[in-house]
N, C-alpha and C positions, 0 to 999 in steps of 0.2 A: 504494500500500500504506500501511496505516494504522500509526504506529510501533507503537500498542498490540497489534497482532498480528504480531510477529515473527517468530511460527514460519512466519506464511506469505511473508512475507520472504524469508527462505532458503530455504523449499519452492522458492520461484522462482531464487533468486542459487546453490542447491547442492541441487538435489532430493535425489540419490542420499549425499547425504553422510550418516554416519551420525550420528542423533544424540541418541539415547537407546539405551541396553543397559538392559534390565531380566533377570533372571533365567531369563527364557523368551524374549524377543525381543529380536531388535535393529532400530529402527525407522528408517528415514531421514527426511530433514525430510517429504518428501513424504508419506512414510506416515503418520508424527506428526500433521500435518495434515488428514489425511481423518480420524484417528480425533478429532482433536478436532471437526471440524465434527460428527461420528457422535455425539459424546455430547454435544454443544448443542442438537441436533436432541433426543435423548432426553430433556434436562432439560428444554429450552423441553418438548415435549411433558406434563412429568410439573410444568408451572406453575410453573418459576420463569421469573422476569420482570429487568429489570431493575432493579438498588437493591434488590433480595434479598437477604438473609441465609442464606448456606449455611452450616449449622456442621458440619464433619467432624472425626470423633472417632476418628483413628486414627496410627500410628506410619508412617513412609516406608513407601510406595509403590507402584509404578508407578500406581495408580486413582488415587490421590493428588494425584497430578504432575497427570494426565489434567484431573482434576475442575477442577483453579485454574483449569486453560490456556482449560477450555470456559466456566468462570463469567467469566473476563475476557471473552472472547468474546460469554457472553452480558448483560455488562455488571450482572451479579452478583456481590455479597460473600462472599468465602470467610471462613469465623470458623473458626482452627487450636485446637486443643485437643488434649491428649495421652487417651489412654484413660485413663480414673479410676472410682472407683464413682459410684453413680449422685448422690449428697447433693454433692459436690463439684461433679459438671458439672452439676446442677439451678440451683445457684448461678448458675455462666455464664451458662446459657441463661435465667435470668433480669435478668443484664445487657444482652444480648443483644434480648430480643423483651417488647413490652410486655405487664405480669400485670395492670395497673387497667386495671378494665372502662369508664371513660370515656376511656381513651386509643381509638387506630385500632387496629384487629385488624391481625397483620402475617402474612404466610404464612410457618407455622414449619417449616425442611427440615432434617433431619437427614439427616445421612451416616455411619455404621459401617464400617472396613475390615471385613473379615470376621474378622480377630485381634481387635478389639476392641470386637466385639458382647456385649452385657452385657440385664442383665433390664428397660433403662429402656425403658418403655413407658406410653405415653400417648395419651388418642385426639385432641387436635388437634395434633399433630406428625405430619408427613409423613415417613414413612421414603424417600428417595430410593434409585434403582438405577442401579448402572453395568453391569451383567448386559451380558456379554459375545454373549445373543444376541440383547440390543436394538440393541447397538454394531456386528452384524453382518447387518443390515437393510441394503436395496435406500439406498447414501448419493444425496443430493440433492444438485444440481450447487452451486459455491461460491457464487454468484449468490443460490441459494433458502435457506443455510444460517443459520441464524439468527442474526444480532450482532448489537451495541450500537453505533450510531455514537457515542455517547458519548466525551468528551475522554479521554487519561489522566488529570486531576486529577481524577475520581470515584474514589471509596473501592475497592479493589480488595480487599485483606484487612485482618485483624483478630488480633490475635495477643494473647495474655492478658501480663500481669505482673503482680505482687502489689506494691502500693507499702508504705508502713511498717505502714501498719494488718494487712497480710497480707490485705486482701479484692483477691480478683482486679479489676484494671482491664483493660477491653478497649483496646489500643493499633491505632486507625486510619490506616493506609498509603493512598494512592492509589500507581496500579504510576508515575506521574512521580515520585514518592519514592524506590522500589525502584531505579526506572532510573536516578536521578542517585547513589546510595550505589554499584551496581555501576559506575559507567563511571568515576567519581571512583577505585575501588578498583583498577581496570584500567588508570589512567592512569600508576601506578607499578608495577603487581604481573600481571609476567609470565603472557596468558592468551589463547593464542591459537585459531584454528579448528581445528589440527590436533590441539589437546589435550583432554583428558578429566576433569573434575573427579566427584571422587564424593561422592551424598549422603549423606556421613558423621556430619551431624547432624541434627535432627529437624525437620521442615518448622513446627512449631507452636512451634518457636523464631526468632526473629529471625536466629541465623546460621546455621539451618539453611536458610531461607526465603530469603536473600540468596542462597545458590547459585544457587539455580532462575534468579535475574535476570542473575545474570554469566552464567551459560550459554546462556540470550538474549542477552544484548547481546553476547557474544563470538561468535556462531553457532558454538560446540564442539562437544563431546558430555557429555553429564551420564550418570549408571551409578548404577544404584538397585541395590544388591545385596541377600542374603540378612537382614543383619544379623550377621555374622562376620566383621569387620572386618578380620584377616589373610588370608580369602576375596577379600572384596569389594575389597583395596586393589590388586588387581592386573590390570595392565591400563592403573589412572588414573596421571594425570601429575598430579595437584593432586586436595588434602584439605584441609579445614578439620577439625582435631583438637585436642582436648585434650591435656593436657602425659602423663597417663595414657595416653593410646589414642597416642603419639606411643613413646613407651617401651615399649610389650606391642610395637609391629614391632619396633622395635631391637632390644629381647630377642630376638626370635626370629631375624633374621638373626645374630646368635651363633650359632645352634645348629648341631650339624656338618652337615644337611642343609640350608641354608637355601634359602627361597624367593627366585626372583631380582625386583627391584620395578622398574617399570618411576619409580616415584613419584618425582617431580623437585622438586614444591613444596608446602610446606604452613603453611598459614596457622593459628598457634595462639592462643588465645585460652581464658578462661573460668577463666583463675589466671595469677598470676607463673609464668613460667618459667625452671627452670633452667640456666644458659648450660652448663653440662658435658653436660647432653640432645641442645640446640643444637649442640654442637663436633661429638658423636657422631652426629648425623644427616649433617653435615656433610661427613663422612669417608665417609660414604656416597652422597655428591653429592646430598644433599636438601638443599634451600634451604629454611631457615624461617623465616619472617614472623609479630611476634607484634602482636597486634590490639587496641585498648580498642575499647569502645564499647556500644550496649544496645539495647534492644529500642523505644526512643522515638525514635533517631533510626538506623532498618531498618538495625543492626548495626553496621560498623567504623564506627569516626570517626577514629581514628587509627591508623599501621601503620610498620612500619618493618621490614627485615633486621635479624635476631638477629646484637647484639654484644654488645663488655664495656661497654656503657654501658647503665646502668639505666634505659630509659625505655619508653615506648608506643610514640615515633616521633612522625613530625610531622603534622600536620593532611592529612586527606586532600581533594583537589577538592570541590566541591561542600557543605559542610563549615565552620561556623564552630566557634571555643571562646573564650570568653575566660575569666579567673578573676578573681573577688571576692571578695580576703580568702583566698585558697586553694580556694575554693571554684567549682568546673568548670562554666559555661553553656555551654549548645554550642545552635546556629545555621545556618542554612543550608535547602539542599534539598531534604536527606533526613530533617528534623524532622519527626514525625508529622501529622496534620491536627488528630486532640484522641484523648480518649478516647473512646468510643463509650459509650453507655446509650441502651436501649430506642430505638433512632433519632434521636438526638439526639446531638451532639458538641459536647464540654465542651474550647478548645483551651488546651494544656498549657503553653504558653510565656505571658511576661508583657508585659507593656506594649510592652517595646521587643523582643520577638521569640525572647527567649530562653528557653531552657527548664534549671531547676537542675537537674542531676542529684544532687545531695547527695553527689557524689563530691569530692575534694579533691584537690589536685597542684601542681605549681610548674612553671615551665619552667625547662627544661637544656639552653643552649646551640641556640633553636628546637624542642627537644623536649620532649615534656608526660610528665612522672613523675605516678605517681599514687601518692599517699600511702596513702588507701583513703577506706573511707567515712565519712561524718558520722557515722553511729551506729553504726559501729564506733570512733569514740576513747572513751578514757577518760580521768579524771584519777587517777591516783598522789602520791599525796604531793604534789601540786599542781601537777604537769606533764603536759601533755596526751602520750598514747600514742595512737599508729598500728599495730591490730594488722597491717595490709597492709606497714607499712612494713617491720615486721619480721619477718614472712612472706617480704620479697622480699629478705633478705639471707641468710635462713637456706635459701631454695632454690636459691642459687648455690650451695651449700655442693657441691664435689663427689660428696660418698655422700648426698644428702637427695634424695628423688622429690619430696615432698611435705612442706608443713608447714601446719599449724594454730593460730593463737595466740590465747587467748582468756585474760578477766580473771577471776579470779577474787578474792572478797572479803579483805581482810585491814585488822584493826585496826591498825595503826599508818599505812598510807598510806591508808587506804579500797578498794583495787585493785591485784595489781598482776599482772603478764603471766607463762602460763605456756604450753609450746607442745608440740602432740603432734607426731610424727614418723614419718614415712614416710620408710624409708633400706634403700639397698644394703648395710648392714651393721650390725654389732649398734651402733646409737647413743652405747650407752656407753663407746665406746672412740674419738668422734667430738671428748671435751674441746669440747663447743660452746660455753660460756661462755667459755674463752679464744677461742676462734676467733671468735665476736660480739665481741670487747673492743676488737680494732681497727679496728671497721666501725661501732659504734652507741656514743653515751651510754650511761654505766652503767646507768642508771635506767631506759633500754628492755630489758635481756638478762632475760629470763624467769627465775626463779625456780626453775621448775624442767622439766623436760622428761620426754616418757611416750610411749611407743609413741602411732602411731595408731591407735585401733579399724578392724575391718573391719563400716561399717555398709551397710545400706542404700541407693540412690542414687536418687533419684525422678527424676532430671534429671542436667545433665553437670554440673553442681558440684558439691563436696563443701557440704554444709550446713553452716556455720559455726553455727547454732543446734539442727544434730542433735550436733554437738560438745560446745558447754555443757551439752545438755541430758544426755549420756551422760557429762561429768565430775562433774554434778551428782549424779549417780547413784552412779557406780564410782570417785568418787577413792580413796575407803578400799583399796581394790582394786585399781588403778591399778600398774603395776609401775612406780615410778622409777627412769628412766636415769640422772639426773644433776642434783642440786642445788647451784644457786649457794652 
């Protein structure tokens, strides 16, 4: 058995185990595997080849999952992309497939979940099908099924990020990347065959897209649900969640009827987290795990059990970091192979191997704190500020969910910090500048403090620049909690 085909690994080591739930079935290895051989057969049929470019343009699931497992298989690129209008993913897909007519023509395969079929249409793009009564054709013995003997160090997927420019970069994995960032993450963070992890983030994110790889290399069961996450969380014993979607279950086990959760571990990620969230899950027997890491090098790099010490946690296996000046390289297994353009990879690391992530941090006692990012400091009065840094004091705060700190301009220091607020209670009753005065320098406590708006969320972060942009707007307007 080839490691790059897993699932038929297990087909063999646990036929009968289950291990996918989807909404409508629940598959065992065995069965997972004829259907993937079913829709390799269908692809290969419908022309794609090896070193293909599959772009799928849709939110989790189950065809989703289907599609990666059979383009590995068929030694094809999957290129992950969120559903968007058409000018934005035209963009992509011209990152993606060569538009000058003296380059190689490449064969261009789109994929649409059925939720995020939109009016783009063009006549040399191939609309592909995973049409459930092509996947239920007379299947061909494993022998005649169509693979790629190809290594795992071939490019496997492709996942966007936007670097500072904000023009998307395509970030390229081969699945030996995916597989060293999962088994390095498994080597301290409890994840066994009898457990269940749910895809609770989006596959055309990096740590949505990690799951899928621990769920291979653990032989577990993975659960694609509805997208109602108090639904879908039931059942799993492990989620990767945001510190929001961590706090709506909490909430609702308050309530006088609560739902009972079978959920034992969850890996947070994608803000500081509040240790008062942490106690509170706690007490609940959910173990939580908070995460750094991005989308360059396939998701954690570092992790650690939620305690009172402010950090990320230590370097995970597989895994280098070192720091320059404060500033975080990181190294190792799971660092991408480059960026992808029109068929061509540009590699992201330097000379000696390293790749900057423009983040910043110090070590704590073997743990990596992260300050924030490069282009989030500012100078004040001629001292450099960390709006992250003082983000991650203000969300220990016991009644704070959430906080936001951005600069805003002022004549006498040139800048200086003010921070919106997401809390269990009315803010202004929270005296947060005393309570910042014995945790930060005077000269980091913000200025002044404002409700958080309720915007928009295109992604699982809160926008730090849909923030400026909406104080830029409504300061006049703005209700102040509380000024220094």
């Amino acid at each position: 058995m080839s490691e790059h085909f897993l699932w038929q690994t297990w087909a063999t080591v646990q036929p009968d185990q289950i291990a996918l739930i989807t909404p409508d079935t629940a598959y065992s290895w065995q069965t997972l595997t004829v259907r993937i051989h079913a829709l390799a057969n269908s692809l290969s049929q419908q022309g794609v080849r090896p070193g293909a470019v599959v772009t799928v343009v849709a939110k989790n699931a189950p065809e989703l999952v289907l599609l990666h497992l059979a383009n590995l298989q068929l030694g094809a690129i999957t290129a992950l992309t969120m559903p968007q209008p058409v000018l934005p993913l035209r963009e992509k897909l011209n990152v993606l497939y060569a538009t000058e007519p003296n380059l190689k023509a490449q064969a261009r395969f789109l994929w649409f979940s059925e939720q995020a079929r939109n009016s783009f249409s063009e006549p040399d793009w191939q609309a592909l099908t995973t049409d459930a009564t092509v996947l239920d054709l007379e299947i061909q013995s494993e022998s005649d099924t169509p693979h790629c003997p190809a290594e795992v160090n071939a490019i496997a997927s492709i996942i966007f990020t936007s670097g500072s420019s904000g023009a998307p970069k395509a970030v390229a994995h081969t699945q030996a990347q995916h597989l060293a960032s999962a088994r390095g993450l498994l080597d301290v963070f409890s994840f066994q065959q009898t457990d269940c992890w749910l895809l609770s983030l989006p596959m055309y994110h990096a740590s949505g897209l990690s799951i899928l790889y621990r769920w291979l290399s653990a032989g577990a069961c993975l659960k694609i649900g509805c997208g109602k996450l108090e639904d879908d969380i039931q059942g799993v014993t492990h989620a990767s969640l945001v510190a929001t979607q961590l706090k709506r279950l909490l909430d609702q086990l308050e309530q006088p009827q609560p739902k009972r959760l079978k959920l034992s571990h969850v890996l947070l990620g994608g803000s500081d987290v509040p240790l008062p969230l942490c106690q509170q899950a706690a007490q609940r027997g959910i173990e939580t795990w908070l995460g750094y890491g991005m989308t360059e090098a396939a998701s954690t790099v570092t992790a650690k059990q939620v305690d009172a010490v402010a950090s990320a946690g230590r370097v995970l296996p597989n895994r280098l970091v070192q720091l320059r000046h404060n500033r975080i390289y990181i190294g190792g297994q799971t660092l991408a192979s480059g960026y992808y353009h029109q068929g061509q990879l540009t590699p992201l690391n330097d000379a000696q191997g390293w790749f900057d992530t423009k983040d910043l941090g110090l070590w704590v006692d073997g743990e990596l704190r992260i300050i924030g990012r490069a282009d989030n400091q500012f100078i004040s009065g001629g001292e450099n500020i960390h709006c992250e840094e003082i983000e991650a004091v203000l969300n220990r705060h016991p009644a704070i969910h959430q906080s936001i700190v951005i600069p805003v301009a002022c004549d006498e220091y040139g800048a200086r910090p003010i921070a919106l607020i997401d809390a269990a209670e009315d803010p202004s009753t929270l005296n947060l500048p005393h309570w910042l005065a014995n945790q930060l320098d005077c000269f980091k406590i913000p200025d002044a403090f404002y409700p958080m708006p309720k915007l928009p969320q295109a992604g699982i972060k809160v926008s730090r620049q849909a923030m400026k942009d909406w104080f830029a707007d409504h300061a006049g307007d703005a209700r102040l909690i509380k000024t220094l």
